[in-house]
C-alpha positions as CSV (number, residue, x, y, z in Angstrom):
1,X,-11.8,1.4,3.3
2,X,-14.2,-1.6,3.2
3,X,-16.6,0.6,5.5
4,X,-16.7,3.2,3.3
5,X,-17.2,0.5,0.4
6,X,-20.0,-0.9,1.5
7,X,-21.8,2.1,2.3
8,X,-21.1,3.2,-1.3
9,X,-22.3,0.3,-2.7
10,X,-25.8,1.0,-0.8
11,X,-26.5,4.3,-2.1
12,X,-28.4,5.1,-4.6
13,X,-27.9,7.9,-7.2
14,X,-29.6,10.3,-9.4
15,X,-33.2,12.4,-9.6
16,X,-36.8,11.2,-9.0
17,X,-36.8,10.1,-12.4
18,X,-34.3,7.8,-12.4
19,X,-32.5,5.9,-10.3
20,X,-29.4,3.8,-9.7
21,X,-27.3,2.0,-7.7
22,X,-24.2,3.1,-5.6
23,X,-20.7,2.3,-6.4
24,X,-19.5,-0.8,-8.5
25,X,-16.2,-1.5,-6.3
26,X,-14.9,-4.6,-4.2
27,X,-11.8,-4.8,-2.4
28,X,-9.7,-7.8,-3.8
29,X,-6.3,-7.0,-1.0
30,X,-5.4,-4.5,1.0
31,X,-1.7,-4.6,2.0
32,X,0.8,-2.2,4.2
33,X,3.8,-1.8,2.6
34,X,6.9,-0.4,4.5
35,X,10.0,0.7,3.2
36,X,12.5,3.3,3.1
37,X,12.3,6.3,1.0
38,X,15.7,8.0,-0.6
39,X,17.1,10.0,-3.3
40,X,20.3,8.7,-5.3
41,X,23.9,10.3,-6.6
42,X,24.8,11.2,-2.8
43,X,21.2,13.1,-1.8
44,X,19.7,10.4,0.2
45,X,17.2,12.6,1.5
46,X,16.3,13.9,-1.8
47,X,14.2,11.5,-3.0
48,X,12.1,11.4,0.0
49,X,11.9,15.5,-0.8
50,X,10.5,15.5,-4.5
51,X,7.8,13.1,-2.6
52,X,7.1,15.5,0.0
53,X,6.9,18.6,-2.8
54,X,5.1,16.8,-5.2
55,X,2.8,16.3,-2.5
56,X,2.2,19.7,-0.6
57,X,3.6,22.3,-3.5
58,X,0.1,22.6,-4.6
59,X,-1.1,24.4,-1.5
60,X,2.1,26.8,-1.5
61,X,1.0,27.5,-5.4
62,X,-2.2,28.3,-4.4
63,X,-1.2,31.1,-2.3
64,X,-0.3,32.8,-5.3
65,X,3.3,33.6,-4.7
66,X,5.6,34.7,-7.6
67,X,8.0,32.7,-8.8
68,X,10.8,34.0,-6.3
69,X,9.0,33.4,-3.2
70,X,7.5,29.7,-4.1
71,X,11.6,29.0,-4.6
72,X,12.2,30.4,-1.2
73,X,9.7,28.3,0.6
74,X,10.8,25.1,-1.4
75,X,14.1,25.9,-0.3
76,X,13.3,26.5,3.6
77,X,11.2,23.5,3.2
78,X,14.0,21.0,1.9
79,X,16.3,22.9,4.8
80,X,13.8,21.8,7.4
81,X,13.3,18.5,6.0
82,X,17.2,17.6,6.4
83,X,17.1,18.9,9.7
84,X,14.6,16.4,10.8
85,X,15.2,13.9,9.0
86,X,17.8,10.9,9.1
87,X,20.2,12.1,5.9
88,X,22.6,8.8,6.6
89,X,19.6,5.9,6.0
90,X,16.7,7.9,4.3
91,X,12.5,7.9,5.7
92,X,11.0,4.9,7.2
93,X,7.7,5.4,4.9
94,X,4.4,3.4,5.0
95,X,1.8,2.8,1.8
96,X,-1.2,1.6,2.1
97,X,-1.6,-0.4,-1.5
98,X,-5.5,-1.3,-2.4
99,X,-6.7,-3.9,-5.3
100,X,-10.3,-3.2,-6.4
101,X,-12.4,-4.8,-9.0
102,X,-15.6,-4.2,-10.2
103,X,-18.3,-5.8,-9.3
104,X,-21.4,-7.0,-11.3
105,X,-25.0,-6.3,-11.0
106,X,-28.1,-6.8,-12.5
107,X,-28.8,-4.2,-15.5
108,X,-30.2,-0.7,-14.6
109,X,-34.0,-0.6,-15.2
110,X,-34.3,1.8,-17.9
């Protein structure tokens, strides 16, 4: 991340014309967070699903399938999942969590 910051912050934008500056952006912290991911009422894997389907539903929808058949896969999808997956305890997960502030400059030359 601070790699790709810096190299943003080098770039410079726009036409012949007119020119300016890359990205405004510092890093402030960077922190992994670990923790366990689970659902409530009983489904302790089910939280850790609505992650997962909130996450990768939008390639099964872009397949075009009708209503019926995006059910199915959701459905063979969640069986899978509590197949793998510890349904006692819940996911070990990792985040990555990022502060960013932006930084100051001189003006743009008009």
């Amino acid at each position: 991340i601070e790699t790709a910051l810096a190299v943003a912050c080098d770039l410079e934008m726009g036409d012949s014309t007119r020119r300016r500056p890359g990205a405004l952006l510092e890093m402030v912290n960077c922190e992994l967070i670990q923790t366990m991911t689970r659902g409530e009422d009983g489904d302790v894997l089910g939280g850790a699903f609505d992650l997962y389907w909130s996450i990768h539903s939008n390639a099964v929808e872009a397949a075009g399938p009708t209503a019926e058949e995006s059910d199915r896969v959701r459905a063979e999808a969640r069986r899978v999942f509590d197949e793998i997956y510890d349904g006692e305890v819940g996911i070990p997960t990792s985040f990555v969590a990022c502060t960013f502030r932006r930084r100051t400059r001189e003006p743009w030359a008009p």
